[in-house]
Backbone as JSON, one array per atom type, in Angstrom:
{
  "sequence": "XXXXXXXXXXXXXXXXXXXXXXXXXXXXXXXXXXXXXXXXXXXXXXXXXXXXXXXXXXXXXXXXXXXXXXXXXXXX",
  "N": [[5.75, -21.71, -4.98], [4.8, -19.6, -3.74], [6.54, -19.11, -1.81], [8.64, -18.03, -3.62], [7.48, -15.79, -4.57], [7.49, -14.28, -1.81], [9.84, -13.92, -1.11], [10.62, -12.27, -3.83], [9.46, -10.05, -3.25], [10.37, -9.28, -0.66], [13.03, -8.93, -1.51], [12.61, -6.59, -2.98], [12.0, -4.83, -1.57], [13.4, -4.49, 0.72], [16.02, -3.89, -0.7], [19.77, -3.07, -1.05], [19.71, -3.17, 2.05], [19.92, -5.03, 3.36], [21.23, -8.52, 4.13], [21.3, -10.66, 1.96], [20.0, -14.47, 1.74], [20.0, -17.96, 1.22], [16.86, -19.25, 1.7], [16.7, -21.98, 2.01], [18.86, -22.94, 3.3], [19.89, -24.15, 5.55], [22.77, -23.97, 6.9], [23.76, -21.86, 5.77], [22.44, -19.72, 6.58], [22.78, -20.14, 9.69], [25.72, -19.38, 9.53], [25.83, -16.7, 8.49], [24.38, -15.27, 10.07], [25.96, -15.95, 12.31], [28.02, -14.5, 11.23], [27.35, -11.87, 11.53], [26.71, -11.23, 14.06], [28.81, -11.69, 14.97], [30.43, -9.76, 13.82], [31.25, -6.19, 13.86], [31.61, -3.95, 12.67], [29.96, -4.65, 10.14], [27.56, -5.14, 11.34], [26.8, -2.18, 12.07], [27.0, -1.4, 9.42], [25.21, -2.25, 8.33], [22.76, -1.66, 9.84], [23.07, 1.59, 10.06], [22.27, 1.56, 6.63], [19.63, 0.41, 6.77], [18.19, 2.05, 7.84], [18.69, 4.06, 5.87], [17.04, 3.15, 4.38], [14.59, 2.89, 5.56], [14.05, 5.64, 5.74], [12.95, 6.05, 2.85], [10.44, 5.32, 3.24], [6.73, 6.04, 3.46], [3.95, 7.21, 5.5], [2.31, 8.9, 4.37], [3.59, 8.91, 1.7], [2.57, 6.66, 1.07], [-0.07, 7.18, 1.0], [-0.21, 9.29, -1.05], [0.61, 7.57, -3.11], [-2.02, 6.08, -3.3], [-3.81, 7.3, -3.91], [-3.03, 8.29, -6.28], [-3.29, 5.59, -7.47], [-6.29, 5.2, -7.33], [-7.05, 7.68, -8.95], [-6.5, 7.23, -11.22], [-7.8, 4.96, -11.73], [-10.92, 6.05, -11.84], [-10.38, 7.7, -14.26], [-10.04, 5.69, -15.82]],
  "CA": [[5.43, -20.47, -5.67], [4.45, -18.4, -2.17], [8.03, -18.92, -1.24], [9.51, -17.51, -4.81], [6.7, -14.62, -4.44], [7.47, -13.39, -0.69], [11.18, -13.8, -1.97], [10.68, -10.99, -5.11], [8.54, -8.89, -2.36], [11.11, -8.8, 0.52], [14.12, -8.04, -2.31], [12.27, -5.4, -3.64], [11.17, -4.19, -0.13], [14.66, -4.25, 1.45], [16.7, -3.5, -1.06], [20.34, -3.19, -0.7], [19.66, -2.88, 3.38], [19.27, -6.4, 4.14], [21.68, -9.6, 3.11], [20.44, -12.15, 1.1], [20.56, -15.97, 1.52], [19.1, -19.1, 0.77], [16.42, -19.57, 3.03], [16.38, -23.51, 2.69], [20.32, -23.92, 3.25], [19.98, -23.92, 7.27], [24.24, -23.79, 7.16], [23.91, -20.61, 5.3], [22.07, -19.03, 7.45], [23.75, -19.86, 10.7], [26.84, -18.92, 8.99], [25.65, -15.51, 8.2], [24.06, -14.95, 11.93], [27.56, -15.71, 13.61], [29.35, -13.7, 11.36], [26.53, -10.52, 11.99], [27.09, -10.99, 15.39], [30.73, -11.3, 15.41], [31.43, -8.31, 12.83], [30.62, -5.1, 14.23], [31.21, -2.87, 11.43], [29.29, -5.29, 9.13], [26.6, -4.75, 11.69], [26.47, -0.96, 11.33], [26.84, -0.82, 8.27], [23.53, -2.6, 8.09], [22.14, -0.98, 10.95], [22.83, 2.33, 8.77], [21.38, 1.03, 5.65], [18.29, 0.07, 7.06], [18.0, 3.77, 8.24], [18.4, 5.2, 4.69], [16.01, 2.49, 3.43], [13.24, 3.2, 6.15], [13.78, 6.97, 4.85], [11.93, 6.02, 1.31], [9.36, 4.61, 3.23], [5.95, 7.01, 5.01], [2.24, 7.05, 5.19], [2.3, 10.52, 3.01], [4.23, 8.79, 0.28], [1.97, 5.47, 0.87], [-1.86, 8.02, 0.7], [-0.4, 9.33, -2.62], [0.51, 6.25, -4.1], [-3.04, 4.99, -3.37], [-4.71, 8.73, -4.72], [-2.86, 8.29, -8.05], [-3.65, 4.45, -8.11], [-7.87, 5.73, -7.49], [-7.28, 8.62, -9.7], [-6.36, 6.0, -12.73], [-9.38, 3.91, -12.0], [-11.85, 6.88, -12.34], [-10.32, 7.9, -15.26], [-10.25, 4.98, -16.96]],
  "C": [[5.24, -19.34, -4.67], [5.73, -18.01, -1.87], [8.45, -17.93, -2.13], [8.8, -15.9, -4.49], [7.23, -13.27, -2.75], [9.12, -13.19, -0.92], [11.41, -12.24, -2.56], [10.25, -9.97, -3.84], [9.31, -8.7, -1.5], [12.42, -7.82, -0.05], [13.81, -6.89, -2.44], [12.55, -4.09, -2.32], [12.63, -3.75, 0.32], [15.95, -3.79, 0.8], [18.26, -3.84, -0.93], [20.9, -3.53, 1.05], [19.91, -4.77, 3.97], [20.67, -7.88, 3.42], [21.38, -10.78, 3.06], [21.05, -13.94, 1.22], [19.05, -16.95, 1.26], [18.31, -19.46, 1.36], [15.88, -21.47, 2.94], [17.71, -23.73, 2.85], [20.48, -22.88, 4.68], [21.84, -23.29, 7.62], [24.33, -22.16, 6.76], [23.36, -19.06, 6.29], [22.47, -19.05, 9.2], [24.9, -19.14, 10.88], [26.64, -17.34, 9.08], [25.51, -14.62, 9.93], [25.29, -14.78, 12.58], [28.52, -14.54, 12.65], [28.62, -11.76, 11.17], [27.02, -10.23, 13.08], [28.16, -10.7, 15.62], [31.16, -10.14, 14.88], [30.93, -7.35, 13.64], [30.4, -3.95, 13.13], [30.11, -3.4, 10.26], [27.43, -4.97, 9.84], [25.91, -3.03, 11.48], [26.19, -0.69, 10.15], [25.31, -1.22, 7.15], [22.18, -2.23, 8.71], [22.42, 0.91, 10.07], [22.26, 2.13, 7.48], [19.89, 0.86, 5.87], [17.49, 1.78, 7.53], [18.11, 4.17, 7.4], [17.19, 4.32, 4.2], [14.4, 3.18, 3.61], [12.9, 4.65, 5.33], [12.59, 6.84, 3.75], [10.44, 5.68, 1.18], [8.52, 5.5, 4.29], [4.88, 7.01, 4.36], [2.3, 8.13, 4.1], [2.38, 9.64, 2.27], [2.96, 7.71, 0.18], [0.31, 6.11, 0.6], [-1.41, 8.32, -0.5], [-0.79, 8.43, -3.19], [-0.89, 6.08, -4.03], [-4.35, 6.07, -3.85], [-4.53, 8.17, -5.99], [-3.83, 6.91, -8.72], [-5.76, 4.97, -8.19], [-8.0, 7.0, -8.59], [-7.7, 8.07, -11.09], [-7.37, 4.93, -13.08], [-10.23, 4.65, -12.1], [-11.52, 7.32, -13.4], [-10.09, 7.23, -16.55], [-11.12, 4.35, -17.33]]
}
């Protein structure tokens, strides 16, 4: 259940930026590694991605969020 949980939380988190595998099928994940390493454009193009993702992500945005969430508990 921890597994399934940090799972939903990394998807969410990473979004399109990141690619997804099975993390108990060891082959799958070697597989993926050599062919990161070997691609180059596949690398950029994840190495870009991860750079629009970070974008969405900053203390500012993260102090709101946590105003509104205290705003909603005093007013309810």
């Amino acid at each position: 259940m921890m597994l399934q949980c940090l799972i939903i939380i990394l998807v969410l988190t990473l979004g399109i930026a990141a690619i997804m595998i099975n993390p108990k099928d060891e082959m799958e994940l070697c597989n993926t590694m050599n062919e990161v390493y070997n691609n180059e454009a596949l690398r950029a193009k994840y190495a870009a991605l991860g750079i629009v993702r970070a974008n969405d992500f900053s203390w500012q945005k993260c102090a709101n969020d946590y105003i509104e969430i205290f705003k909603k508990i005093v007013l309810s």
